[in-house]
MIDREN-561346 format. One line per field, with one value per residue (C-alpha): chain; residue number from 1; x, y, z; residue in one letter. Coordinates in Angstrom, 1 decimal, decimal comma. Layout:
kette <- A|...
nr <- NUM|...
px <- X|...
py <- Y|...
pz <- Z|...
rest <- A|...
END
This chain:
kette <- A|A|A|A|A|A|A|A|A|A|A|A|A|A|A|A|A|A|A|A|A|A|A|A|A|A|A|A|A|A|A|A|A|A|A|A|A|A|A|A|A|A|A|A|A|A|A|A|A|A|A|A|A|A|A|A|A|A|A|A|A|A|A|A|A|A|A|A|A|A|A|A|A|A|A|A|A|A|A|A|A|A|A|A|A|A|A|A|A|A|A|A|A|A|A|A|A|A|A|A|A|A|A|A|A|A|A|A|A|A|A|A|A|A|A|A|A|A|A|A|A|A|A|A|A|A|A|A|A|A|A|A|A|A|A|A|A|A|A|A|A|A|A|A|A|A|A|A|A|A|A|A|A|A|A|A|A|A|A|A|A|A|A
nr <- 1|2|3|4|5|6|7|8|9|10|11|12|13|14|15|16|17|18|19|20|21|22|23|24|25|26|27|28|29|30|31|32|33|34|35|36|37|38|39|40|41|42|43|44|45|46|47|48|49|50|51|52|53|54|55|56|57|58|59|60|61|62|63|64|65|66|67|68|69|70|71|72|73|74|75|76|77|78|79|80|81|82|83|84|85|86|87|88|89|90|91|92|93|94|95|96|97|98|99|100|101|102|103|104|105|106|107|108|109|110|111|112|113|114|115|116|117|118|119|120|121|122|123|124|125|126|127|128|129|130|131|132|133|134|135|136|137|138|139|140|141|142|143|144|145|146|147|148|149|150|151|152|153|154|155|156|157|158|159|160|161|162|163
px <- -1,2|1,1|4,3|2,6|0,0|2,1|4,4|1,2|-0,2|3,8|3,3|-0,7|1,2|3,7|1,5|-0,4|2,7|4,2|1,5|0,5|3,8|3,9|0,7|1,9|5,3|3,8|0,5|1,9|4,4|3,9|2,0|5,2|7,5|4,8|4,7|8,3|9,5|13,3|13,6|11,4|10,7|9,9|6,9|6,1|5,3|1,6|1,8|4,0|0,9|-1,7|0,2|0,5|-3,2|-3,7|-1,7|-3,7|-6,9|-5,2|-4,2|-7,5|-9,2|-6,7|-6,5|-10,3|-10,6|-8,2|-9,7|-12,6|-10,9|-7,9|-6,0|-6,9|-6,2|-6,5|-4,4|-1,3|-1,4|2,4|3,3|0,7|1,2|2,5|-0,8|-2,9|-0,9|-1,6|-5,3|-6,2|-4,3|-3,1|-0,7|-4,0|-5,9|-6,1|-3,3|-5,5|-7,9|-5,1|-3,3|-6,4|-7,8|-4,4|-4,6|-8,1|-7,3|-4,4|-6,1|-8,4|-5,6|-4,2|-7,2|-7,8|-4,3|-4,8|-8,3|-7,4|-8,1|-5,2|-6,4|-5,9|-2,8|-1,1|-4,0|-2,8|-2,5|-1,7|0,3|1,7|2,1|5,5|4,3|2,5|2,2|0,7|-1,8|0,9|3,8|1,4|0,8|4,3|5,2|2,8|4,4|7,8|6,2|4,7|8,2|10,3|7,9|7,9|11,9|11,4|9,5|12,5|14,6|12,3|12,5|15,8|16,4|14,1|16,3|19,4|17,9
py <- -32,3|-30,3|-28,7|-25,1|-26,2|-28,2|-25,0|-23,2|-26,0|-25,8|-21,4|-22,4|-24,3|-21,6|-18,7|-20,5|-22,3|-18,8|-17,1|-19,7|-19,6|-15,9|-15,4|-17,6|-16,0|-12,4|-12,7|-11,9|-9,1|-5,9|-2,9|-1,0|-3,4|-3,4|0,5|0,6|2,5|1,4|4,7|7,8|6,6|2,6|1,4|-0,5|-4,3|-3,5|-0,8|-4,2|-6,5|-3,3|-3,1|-7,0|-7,1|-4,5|-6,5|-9,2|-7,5|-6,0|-9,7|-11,1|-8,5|-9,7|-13,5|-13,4|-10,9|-12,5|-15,9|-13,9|-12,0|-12,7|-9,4|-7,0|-3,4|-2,7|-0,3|-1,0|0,8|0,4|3,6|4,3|1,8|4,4|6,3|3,2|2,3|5,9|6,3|3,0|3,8|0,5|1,7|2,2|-1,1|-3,6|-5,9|-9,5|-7,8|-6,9|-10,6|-12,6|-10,4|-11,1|-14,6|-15,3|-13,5|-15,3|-18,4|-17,5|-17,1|-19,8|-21,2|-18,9|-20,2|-24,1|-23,4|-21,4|-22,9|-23,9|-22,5|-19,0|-19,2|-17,6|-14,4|-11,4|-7,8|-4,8|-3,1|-0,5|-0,1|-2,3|-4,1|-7,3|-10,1|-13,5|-14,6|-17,7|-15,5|-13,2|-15,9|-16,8|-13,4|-13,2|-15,3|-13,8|-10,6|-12,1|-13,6|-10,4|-8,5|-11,1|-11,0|-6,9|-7,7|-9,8|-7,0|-4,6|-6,4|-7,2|-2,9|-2,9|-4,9|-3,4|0,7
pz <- -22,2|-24,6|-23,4|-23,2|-20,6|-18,7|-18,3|-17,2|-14,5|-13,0|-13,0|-11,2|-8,7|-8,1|-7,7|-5,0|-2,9|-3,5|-1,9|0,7|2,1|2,0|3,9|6,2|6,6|6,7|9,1|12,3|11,6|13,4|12,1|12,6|10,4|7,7|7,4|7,2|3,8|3,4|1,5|0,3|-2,8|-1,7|-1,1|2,4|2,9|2,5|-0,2|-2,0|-1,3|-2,5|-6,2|-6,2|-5,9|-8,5|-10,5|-10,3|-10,8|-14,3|-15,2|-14,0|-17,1|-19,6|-19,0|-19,1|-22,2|-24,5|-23,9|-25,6|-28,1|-30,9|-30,2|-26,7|-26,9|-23,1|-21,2|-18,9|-15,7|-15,1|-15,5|-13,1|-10,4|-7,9|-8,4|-8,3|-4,4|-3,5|-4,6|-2,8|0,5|1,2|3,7|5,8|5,0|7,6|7,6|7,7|4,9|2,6|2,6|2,9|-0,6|-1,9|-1,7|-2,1|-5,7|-6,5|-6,2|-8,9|-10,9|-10,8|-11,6|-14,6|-15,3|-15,2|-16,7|-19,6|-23,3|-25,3|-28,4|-26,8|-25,9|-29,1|-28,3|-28,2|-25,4|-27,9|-25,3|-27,1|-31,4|-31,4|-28,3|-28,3|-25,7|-26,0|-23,1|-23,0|-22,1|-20,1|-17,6|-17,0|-16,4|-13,8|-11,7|-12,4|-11,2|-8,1|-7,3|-8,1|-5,7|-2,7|-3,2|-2,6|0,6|2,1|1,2|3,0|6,4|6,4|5,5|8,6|11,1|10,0|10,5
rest <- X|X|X|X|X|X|X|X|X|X|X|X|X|X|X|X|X|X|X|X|X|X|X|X|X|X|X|X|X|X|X|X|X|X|X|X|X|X|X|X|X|X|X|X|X|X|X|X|X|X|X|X|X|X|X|X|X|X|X|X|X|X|X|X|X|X|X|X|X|X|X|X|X|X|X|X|X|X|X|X|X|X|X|X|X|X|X|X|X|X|X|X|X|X|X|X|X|X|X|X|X|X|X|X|X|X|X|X|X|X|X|X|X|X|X|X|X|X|X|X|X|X|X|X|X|X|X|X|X|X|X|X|X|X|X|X|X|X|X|X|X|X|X|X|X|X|X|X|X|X|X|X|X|X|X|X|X|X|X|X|X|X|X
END
């Protein structure tokens, strides 16, 4: 196994210890702590776990595409994330619906992740005209995502014991 894939089947592991232990963590917290907004402009625990299953429902469309394709023009909804967590109300989903979809996602993947074919790794997501991303560096970042996000929900309960 080359260095690239081994870095990849260390990220697979990650993403699904990561969210294990999350789901296990956040299951029994109250409705009221998981609607908390530590500010106007924050989102709560469950509007967190909405945009990290948006984002890996926009991964999930490029890890699969550019294993088909050289170079993927496909859109990034960044700048539209808030709109995305709005639109899908996640602040009203059911609280066992939203992590169980979360993590039943996530396990895909990771499996995408530890499936993926070497020879696509170089493939790249035309973000923008200056901006391109390899699939390789795509997949890392994913986990980096997931783990700057799961920080923000430790930050939002412990803003919630200290109000």
């Amino acid at each position: 196994m080359n260095d690239k894939m081994h870095k990849l089947v260390q990220v697979a592991d990650s993403i699904e210890q990561g969210v294990n232990a999350a789901v296990e963590r956040l299951r029994d917290i109250p409705e009221q702590t998981l609607r908390f907004r530590p500010s106007e402009d924050a989102w709560s625990i469950k509007e967190i776990i909405g945009h990290l299953i948006d984002s890996a429902a926009n991964n999930h469309q490029r890890f699969v595409r550019l294993q088909l394709v050289e170079q993927l023009t496909f859109p990034d909804y960044g700048q539209d994330n808030i709109h995305w967590v709005r639109i899908q109300n996640y602040q009203d989903r059911k609280w066992e619906e939203l992590l169980e979809l979360w993590r039943h996602f996530n396990i895909q993947m990771a499996y995408i992740i530890r499936s993926v074919d070497p020879a696509c790794l170089s493939h790249v997501w035309q973000l923008e005209a200056k901006t391109r991303v390899t699939l390789f560096d795509l997949m890392v970042d994913y986990l980096r995502h997931l783990e700057d996000h799961l920080d923000q929900i430790t930050g939002t309960l412990e803003a919630f014991e200290e109000r």
